[in-house]
C-alpha positions in Angstrom: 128.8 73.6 92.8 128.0 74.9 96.3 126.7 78.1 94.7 124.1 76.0 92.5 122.8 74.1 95.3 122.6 77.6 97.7 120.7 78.7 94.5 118.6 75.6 94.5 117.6 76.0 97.8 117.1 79.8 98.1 114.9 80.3 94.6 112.1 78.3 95.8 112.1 79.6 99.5 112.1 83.2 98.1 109.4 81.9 95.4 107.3 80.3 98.5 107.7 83.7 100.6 106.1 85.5 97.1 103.2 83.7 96.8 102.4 84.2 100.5 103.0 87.5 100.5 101.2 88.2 97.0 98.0 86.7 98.9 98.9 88.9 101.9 99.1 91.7 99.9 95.9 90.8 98.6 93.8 91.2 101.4 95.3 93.9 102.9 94.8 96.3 99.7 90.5 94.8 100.2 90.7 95.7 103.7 92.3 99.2 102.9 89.5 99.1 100.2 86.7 99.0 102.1 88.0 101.1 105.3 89.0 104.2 102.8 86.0 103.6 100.8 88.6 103.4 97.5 86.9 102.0 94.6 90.2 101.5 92.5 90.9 99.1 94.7 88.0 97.7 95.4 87.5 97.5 91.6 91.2 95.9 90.7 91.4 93.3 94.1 87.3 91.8 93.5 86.8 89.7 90.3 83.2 91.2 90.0 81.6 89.4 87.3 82.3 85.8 89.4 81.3 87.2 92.4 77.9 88.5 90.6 77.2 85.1 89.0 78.2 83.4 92.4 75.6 85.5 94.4 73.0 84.9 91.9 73.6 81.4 91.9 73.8 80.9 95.9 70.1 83.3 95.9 68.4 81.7 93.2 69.0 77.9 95.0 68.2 79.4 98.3 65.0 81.3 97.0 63.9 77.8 95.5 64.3 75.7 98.4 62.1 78.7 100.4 59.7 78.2 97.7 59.7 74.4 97.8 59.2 74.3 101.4 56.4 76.8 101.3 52.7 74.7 101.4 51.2 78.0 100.1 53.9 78.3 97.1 53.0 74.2 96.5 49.0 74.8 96.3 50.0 77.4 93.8 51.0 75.1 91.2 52.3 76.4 87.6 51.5 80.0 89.4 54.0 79.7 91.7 56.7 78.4 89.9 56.5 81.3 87.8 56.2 83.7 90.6 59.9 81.7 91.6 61.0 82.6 88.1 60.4 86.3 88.4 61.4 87.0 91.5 65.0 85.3 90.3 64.8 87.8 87.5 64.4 90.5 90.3 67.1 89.0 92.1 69.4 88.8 89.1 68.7 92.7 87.8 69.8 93.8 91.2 72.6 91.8 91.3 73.7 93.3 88.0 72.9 96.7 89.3 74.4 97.1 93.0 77.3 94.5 92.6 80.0 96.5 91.2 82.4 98.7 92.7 79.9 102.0 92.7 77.7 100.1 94.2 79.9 99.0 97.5 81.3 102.3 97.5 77.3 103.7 97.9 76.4 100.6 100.6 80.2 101.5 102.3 79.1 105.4 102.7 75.6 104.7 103.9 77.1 102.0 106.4 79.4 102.5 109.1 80.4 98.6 109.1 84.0 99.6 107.7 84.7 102.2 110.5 84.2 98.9 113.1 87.1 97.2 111.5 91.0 98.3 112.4 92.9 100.8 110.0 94.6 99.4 107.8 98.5 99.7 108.7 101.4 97.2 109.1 100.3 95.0 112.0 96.9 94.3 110.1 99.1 93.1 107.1 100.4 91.2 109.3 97.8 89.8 110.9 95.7 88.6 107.9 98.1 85.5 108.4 96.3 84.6 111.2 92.3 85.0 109.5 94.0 83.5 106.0 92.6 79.3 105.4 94.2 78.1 102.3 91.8 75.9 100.5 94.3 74.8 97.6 97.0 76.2 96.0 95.1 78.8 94.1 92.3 79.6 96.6 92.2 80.7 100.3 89.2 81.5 102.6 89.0 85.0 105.0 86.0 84.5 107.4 84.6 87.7 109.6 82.1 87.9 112.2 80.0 90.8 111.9 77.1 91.3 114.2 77.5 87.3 115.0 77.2 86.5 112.0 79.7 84.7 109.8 80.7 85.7 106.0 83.2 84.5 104.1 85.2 86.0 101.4 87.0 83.5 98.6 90.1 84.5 97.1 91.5 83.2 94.1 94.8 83.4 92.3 94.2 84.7 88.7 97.4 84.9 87.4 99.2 86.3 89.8 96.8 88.5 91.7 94.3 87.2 93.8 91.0 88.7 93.8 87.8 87.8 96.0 85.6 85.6 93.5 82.6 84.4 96.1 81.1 85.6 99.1 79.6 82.9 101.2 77.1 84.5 103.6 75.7 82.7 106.4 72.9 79.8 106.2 70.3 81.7 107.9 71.0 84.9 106.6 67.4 84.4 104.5 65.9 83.7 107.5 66.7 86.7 109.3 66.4 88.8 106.8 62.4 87.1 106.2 61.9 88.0 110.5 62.9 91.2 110.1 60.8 92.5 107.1 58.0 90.4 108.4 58.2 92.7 111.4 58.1 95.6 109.4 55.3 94.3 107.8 53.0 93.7 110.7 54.2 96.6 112.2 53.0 99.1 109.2 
């Protein structure tokens, strides 16, 4: 009798301490990932096809409320909303193109972002405790600051890995990114 309730106690702390550690173990093999520049991981821990149809969706909503708020894109008409409609197109076909594993791994070697962020190594394992927010049982948020900016990285449990399914980048990351090739504009 005292052996069953032992059992009963200890089976679903050791079950509680998996599933932690499975979403530890997660985010450390993404973060070793990125650092080494390892596609086989990167390939295995990121649920690609989500995360493609997630950045197309957050994109094409973002490119149409640009376009809706525009006056010039309004006097434009039927034009307009067709010029919306291809340059989602654009949009998508890129997406489809550079969001895959070969194409991190090309953005990863032309970037020197991953060499800013700590080698991988037991303290870092660690320490994704800290930078883990569960959302629900089968989903948990890592947000990182890079260059202040904040991006987000969704995980969520498929079976029983979790992979990263959406990237939520920061509201006025169109912004930014219209100043700065504005600026290259004018400047040619």
């Amino acid at each position: 009798m005292k052996k069953l309730f032992i059992s009963l106690i200890i089976i679903p702390i050791l079950a509680i301490i998996a599933y932690f550690f499975s979403a530890l173990f997660s985010t450390h093999q993404i973060h070793k990932g990125i650092y080494n520049n390892d596609k086989t991981l990167l390939k295995e821990y990121i649920e690609w096809n989500q995360l493609r149809k997630n950045l197309k969706n957050y994109l094409n909503i973002n490119l149409l409320k640009e376009t809706q708020k525009d006056e010039d894109f309004k006097n434009l008409g039927g034009l307009g909303v067709l010029i919306t409609g291809f340059a989602s197109k654009i949009i998508d076909s890129i997406l489809d193109t550079y969001v895959n594993s070969e194409g991190l791994s090309m953005l990863l070697k032309e970037n020197q972002i991953a060499r800013k962020l700590p080698k991988p190594g037991f303290n870092t394992l660690i320490g994704g405790i800290k930078i883990m927010e569960f959302k629900n049982h089968s989903s948990f948020r890592i947000k990182y600051k890079l260059d202040k900016q904040e991006i987000s990285l969704l995980f969520q449990r498929i079976g029983i890995d979790w992979k990263i399914t959406q990237l939520e980048l920061p509201e006025d990351l169109l912004n930014e990114f219209k100043k700065s090739n504005l600026n290259k504009i004018k400047n040619f």
